[in-house]
N, CA, C and O atoms as a GROMACS GRO file, in nm:
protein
  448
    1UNK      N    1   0.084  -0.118   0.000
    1UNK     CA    2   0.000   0.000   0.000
    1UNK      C    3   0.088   0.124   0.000
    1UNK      O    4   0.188   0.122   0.072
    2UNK      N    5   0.058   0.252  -0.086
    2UNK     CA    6   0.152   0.290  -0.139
    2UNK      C    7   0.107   0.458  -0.078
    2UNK      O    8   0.172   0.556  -0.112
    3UNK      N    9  -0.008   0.467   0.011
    3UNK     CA   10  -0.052   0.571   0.061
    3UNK      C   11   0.054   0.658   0.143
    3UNK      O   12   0.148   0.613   0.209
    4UNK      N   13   0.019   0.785   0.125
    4UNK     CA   14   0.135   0.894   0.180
    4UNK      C   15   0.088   0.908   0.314
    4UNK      O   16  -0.032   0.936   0.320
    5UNK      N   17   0.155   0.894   0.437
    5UNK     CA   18   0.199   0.928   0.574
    5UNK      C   19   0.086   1.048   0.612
    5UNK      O   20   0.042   1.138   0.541
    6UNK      N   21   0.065   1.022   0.716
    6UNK     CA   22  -0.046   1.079   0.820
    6UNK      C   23   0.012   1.226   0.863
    6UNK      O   24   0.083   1.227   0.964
    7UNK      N   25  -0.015   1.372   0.786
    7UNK     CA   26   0.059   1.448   0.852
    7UNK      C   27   0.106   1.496   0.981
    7UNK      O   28   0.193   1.554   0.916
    8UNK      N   29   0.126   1.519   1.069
    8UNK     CA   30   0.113   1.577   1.185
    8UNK      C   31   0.209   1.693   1.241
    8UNK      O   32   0.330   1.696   1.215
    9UNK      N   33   0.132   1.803   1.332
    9UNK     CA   34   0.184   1.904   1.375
    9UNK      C   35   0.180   1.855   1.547
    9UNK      O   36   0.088   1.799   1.607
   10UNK      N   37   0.336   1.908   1.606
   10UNK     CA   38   0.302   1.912   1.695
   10UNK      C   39   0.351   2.024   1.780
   10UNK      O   40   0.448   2.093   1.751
   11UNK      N   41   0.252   2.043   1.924
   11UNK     CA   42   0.253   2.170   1.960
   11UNK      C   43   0.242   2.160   2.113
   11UNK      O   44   0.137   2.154   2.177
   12UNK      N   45   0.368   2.160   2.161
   12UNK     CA   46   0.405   2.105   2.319
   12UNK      C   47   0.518   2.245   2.405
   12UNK      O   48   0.616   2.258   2.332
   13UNK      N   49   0.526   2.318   2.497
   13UNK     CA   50   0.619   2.375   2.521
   13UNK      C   51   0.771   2.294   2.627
   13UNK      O   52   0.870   2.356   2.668
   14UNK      N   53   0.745   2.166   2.644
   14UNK     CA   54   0.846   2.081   2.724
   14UNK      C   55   0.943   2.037   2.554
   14UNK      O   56   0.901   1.967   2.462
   15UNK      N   57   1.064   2.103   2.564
   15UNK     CA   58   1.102   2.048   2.472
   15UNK      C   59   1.175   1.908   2.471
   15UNK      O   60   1.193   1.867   2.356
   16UNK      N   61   1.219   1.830   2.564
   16UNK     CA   62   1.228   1.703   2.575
   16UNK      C   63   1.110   1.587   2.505
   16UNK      O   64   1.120   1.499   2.419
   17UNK      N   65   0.983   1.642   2.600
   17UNK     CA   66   0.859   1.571   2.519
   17UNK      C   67   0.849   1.609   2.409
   17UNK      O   68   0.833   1.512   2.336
   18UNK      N   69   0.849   1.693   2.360
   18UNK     CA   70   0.821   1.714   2.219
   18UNK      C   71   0.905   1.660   2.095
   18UNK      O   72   0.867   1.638   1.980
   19UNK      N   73   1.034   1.646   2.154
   19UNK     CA   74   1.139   1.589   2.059
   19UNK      C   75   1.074   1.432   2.062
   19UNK      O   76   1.019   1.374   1.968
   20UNK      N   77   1.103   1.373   2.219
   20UNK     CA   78   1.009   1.201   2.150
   20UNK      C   79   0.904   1.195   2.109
   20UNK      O   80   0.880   1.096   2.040
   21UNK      N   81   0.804   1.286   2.130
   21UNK     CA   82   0.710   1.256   2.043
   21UNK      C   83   0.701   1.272   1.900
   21UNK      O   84   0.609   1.235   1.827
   22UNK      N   85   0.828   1.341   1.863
   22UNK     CA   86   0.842   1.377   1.700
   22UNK      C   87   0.884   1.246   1.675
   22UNK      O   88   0.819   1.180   1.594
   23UNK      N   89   0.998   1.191   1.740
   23UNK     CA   90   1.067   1.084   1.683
   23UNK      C   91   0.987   0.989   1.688
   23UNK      O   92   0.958   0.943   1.578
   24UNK      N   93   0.925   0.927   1.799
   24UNK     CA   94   0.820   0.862   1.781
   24UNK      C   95   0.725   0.846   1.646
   24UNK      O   96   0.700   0.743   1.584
   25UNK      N   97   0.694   0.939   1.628
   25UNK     CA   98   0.596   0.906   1.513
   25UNK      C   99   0.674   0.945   1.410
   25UNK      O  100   0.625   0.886   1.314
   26UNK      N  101   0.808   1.038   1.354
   26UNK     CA  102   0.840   0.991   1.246
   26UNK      C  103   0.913   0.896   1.226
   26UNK      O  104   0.974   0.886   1.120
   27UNK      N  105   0.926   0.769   1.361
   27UNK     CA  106   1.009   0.624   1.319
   27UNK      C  107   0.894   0.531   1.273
   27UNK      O  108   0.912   0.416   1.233
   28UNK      N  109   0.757   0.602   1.286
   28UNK     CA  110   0.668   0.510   1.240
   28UNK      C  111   0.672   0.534   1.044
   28UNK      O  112   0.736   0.624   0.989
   29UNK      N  113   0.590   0.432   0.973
   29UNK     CA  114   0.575   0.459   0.847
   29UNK      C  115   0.431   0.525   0.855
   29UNK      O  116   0.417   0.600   0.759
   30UNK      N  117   0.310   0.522   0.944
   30UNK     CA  118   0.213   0.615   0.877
   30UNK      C  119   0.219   0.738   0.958
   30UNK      O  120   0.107   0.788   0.964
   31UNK      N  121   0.328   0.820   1.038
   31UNK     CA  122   0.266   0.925   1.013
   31UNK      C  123   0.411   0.964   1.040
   31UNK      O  124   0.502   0.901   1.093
   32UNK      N  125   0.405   1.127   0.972
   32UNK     CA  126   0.522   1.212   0.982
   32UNK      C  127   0.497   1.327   1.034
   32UNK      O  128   0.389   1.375   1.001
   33UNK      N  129   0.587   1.416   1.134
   33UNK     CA  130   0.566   1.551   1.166
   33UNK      C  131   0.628   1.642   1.040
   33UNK      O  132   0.743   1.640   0.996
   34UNK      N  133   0.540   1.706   1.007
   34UNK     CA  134   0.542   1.825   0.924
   34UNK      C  135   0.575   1.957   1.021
   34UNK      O  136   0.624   2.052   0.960
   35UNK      N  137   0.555   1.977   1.170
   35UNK     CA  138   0.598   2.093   1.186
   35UNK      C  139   0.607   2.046   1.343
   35UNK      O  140   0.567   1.936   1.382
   36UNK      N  141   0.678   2.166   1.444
   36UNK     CA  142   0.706   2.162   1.614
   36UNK      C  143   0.641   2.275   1.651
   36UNK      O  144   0.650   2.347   1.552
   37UNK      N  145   0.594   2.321   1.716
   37UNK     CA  146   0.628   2.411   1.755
   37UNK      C  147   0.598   2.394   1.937
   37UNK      O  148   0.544   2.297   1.990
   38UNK      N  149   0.659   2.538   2.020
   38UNK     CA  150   0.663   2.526   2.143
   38UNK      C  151   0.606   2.604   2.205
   38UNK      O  152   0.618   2.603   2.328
   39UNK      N  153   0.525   2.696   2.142
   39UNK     CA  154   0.403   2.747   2.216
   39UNK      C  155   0.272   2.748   2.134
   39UNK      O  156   0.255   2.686   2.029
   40UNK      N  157   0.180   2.830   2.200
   40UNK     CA  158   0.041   2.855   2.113
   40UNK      C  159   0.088   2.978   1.977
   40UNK      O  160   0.055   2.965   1.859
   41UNK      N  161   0.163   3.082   2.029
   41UNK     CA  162   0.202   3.185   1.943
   41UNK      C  163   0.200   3.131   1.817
   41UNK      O  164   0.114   3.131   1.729
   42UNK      N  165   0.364   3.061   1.829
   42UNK     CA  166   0.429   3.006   1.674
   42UNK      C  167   0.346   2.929   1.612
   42UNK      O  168   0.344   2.955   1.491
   43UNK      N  169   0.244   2.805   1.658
   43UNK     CA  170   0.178   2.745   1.587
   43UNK      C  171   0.027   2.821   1.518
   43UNK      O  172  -0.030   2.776   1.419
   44UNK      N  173  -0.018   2.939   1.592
   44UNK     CA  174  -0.100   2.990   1.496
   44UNK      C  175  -0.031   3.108   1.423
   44UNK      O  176  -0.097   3.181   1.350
   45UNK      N  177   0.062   3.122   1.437
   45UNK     CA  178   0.160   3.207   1.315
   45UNK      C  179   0.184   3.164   1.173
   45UNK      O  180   0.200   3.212   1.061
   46UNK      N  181   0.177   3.042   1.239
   46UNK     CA  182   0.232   2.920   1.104
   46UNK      C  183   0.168   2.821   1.090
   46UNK      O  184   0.231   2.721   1.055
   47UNK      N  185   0.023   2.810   1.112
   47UNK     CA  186  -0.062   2.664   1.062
   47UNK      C  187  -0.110   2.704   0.925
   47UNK      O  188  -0.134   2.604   0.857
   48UNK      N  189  -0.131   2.811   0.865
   48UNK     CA  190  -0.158   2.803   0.746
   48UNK      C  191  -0.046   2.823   0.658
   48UNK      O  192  -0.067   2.887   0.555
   49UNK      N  193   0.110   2.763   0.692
   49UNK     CA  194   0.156   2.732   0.568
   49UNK      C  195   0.155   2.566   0.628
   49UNK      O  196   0.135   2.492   0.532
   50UNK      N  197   0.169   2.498   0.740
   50UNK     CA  198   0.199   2.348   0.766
   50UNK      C  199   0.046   2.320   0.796
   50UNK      O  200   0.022   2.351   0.913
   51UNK      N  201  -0.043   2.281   0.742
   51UNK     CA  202  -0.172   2.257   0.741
   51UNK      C  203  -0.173   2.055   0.771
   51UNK      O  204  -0.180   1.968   0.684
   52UNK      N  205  -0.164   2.039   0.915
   52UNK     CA  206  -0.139   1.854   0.898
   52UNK      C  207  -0.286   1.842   0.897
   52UNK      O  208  -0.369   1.932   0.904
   53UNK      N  209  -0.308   1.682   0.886
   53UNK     CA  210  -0.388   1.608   0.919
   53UNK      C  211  -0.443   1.574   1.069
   53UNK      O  212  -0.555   1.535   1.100
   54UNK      N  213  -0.335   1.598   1.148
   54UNK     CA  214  -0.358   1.590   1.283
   54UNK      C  215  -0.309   1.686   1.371
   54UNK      O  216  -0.186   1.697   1.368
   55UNK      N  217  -0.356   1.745   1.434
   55UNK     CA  218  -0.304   1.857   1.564
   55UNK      C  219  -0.270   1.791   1.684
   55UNK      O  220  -0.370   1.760   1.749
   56UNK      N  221  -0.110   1.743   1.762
   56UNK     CA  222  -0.136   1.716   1.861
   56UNK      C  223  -0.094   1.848   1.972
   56UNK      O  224   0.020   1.892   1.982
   57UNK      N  225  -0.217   1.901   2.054
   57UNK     CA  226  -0.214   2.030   2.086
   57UNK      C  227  -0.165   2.002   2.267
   57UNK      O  228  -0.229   1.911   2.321
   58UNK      N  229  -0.086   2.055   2.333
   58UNK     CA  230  -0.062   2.056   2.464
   58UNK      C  231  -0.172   2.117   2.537
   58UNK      O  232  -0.229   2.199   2.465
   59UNK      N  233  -0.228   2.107   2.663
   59UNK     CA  234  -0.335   2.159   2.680
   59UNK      C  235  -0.273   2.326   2.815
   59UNK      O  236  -0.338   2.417   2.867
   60UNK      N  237  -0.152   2.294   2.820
   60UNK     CA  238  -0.100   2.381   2.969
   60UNK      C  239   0.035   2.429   2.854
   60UNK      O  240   0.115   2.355   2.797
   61UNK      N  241   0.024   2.580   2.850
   61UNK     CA  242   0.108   2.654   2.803
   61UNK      C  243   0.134   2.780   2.817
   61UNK      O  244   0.042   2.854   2.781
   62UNK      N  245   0.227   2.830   2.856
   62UNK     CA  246   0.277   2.964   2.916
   62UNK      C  247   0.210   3.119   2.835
   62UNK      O  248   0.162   3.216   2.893
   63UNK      N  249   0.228   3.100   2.698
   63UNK     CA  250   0.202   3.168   2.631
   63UNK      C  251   0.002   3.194   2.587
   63UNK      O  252  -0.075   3.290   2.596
   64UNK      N  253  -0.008   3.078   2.550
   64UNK     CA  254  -0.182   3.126   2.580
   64UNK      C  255  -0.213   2.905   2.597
   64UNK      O  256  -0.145   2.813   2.553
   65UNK      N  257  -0.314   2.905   2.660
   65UNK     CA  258  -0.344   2.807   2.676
   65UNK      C  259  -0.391   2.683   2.571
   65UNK      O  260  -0.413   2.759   2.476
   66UNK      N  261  -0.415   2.579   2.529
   66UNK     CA  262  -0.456   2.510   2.441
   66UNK      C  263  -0.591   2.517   2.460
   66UNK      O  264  -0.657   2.493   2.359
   67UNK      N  265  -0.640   2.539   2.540
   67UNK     CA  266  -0.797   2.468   2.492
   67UNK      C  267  -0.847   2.636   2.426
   67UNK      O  268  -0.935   2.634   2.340
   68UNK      N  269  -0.786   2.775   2.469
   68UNK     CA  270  -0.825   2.910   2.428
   68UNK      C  271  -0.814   2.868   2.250
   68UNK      O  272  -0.907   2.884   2.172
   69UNK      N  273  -0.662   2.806   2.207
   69UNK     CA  274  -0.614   2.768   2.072
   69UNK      C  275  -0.764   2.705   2.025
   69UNK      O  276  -0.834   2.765   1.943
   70UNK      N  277  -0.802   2.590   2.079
   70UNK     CA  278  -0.857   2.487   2.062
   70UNK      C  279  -1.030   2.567   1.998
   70UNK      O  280  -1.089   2.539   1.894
   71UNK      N  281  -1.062   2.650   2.088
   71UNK     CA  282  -1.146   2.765   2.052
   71UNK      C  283  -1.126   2.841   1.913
   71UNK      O  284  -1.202   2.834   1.816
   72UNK      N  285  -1.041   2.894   1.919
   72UNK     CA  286  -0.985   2.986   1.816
   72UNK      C  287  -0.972   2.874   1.695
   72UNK      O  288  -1.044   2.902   1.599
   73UNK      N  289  -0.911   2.775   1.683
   73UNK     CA  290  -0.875   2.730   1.505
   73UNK      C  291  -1.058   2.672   1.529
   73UNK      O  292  -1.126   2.704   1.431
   74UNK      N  293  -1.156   2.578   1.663
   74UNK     CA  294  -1.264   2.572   1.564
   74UNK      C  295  -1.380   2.637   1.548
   74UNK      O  296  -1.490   2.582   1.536
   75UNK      N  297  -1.354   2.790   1.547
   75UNK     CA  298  -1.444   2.932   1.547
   75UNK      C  299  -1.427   2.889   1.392
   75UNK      O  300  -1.528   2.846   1.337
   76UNK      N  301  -1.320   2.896   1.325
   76UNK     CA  302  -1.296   2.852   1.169
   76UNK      C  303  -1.303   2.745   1.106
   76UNK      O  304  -1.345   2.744   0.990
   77UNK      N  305  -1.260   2.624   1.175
   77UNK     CA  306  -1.206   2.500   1.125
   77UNK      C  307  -1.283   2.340   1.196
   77UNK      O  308  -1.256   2.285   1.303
   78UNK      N  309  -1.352   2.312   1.122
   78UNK     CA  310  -1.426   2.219   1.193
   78UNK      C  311  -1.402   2.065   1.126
   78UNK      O  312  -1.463   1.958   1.133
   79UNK      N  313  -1.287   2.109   1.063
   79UNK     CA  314  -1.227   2.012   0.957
   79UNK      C  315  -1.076   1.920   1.064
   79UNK      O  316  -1.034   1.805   1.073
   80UNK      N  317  -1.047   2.022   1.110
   80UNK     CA  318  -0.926   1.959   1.159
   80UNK      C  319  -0.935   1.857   1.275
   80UNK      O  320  -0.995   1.865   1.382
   81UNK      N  321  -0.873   1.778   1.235
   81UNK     CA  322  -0.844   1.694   1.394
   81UNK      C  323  -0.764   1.743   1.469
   81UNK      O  324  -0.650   1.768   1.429
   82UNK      N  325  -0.801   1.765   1.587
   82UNK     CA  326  -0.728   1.797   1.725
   82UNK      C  327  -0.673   1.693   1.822
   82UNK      O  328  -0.745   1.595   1.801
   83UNK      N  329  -0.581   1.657   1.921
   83UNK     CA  330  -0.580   1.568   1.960
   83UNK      C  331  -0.517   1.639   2.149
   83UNK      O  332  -0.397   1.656   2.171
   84UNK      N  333  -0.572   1.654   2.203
   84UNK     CA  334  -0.538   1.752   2.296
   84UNK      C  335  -0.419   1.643   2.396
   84UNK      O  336  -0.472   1.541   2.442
   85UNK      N  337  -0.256   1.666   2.430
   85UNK     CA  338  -0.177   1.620   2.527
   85UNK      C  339  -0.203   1.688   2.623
   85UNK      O  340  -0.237   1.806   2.626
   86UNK      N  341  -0.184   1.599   2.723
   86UNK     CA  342  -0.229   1.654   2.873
   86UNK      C  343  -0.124   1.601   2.994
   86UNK      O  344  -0.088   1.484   2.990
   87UNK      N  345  -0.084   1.675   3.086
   87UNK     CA  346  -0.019   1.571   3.209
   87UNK      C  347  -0.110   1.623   3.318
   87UNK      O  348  -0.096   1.588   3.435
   88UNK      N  349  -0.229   1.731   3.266
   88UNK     CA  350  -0.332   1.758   3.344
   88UNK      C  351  -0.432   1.665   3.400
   88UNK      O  352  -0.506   1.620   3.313
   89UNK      N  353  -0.460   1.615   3.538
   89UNK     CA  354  -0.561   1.527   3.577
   89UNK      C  355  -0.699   1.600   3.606
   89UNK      O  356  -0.766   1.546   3.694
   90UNK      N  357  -0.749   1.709   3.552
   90UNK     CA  358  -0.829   1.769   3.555
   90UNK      C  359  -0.944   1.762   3.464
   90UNK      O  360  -0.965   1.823   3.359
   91UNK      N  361  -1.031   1.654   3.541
   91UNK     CA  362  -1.096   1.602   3.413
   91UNK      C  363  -1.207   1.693   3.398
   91UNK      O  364  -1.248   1.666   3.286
   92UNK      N  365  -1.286   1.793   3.448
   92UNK     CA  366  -1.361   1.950   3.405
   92UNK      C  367  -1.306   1.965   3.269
   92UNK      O  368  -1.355   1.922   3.165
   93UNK      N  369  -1.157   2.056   3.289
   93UNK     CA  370  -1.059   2.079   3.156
   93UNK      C  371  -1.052   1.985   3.098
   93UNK      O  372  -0.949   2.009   3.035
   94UNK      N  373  -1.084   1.887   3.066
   94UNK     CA  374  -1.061   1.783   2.947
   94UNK      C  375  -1.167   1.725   2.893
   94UNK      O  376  -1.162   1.688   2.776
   95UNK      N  377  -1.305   1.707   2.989
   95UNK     CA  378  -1.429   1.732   2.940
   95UNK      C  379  -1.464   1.923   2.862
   95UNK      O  380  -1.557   1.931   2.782
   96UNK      N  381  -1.414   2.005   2.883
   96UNK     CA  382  -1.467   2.136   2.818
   96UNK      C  383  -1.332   2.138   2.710
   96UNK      O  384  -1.355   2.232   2.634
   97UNK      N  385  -1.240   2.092   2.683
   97UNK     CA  386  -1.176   2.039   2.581
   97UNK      C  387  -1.240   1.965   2.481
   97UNK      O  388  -1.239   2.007   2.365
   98UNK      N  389  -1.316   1.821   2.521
   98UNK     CA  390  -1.420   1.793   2.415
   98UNK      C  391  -1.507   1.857   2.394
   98UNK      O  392  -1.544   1.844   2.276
   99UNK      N  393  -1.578   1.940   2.463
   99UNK     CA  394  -1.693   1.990   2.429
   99UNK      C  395  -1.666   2.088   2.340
   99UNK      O  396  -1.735   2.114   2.242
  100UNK      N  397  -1.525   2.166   2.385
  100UNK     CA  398  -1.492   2.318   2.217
  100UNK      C  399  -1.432   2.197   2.119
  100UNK      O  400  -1.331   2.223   2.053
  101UNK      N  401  -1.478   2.095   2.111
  101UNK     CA  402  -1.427   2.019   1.961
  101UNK      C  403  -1.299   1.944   1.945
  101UNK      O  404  -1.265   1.889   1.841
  102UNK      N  405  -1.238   1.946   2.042
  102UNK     CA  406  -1.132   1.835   2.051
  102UNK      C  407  -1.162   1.705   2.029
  102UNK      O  408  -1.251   1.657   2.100
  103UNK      N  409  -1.082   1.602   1.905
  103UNK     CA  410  -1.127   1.504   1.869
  103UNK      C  411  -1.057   1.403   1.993
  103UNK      O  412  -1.103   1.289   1.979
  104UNK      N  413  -1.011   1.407   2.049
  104UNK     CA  414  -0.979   1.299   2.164
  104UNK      C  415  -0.857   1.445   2.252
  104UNK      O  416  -0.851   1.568   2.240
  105UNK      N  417  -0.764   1.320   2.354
  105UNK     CA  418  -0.697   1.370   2.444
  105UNK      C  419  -0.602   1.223   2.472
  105UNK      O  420  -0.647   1.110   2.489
  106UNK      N  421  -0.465   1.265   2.472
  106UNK     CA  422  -0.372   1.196   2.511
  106UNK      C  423  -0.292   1.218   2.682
  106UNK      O  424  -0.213   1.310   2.701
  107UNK      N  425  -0.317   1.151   2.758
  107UNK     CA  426  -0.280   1.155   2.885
  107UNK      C  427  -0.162   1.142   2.931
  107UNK      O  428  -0.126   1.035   2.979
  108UNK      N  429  -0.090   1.238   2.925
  108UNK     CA  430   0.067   1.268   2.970
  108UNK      C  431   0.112   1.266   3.100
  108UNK      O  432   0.062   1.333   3.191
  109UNK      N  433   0.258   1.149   3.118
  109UNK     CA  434   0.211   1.130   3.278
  109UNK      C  435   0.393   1.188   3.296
  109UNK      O  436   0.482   1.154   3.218
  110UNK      N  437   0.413   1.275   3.407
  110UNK     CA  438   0.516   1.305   3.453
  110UNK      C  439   0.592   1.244   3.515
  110UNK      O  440   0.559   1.133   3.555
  111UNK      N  441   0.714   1.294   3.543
  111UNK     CA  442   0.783   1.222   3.601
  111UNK      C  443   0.818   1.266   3.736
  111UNK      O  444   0.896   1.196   3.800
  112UNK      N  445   0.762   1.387   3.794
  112UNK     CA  446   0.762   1.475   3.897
  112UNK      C  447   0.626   1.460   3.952
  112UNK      O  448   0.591   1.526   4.049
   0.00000   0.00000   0.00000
């Protein structure tokens, strides 16, 4: 099967996590990161030139929060998949994460 790779953006401010999670999925064959970024800023600066297939969005970020992001791209975009990372156990915030349109949530567990 000769289908092209699952795009993905990802958008984490821990840059440790963010590097394995790149490598992670580009050692897989279906999906590749097309872009990083490490806050909310840079990734809505620059999603309309790296437009993936998948958003994996951090939900706790210094600069503006993910689920505010999460608001903002689906005021426009009801097309995109979202996939909200979390090391948040706050399940309120992760239920009102699905509810502004987040297609799931990945549960990030610390090491602290």
């Amino acid at each position: 099967m000769n289908s092209s790779p699952i795009s993905v953006v990802v958008v984490d401010d821990h840059p440790l996590f963010r590097r394995g999670v790149v490598e992670l999925l580009n050692d897989s064959d279906e999906m590749t990161v097309i872009a990083e970024y490490d806050s909310a800023t840079s990734l809505l600066n620059n999603l309309g030139d790296t437009y993936p297939d998948i958003l994996l969005l951090d939900l706790q970020m210094p600069d503006q929060s993910g689920l505010d992001v999460l608001k903002q791209l689906r005021s426009h975009d009801e097309q995109l998949k979202i996939i909200i990372i979390t090391a948040c156990s706050d399940q309120q915030m992760l239920l009102e994460a699905l509810r502004f349109g987040a297609n799931g949530f990945c549960k990030r567990y610390s090491a602290g």
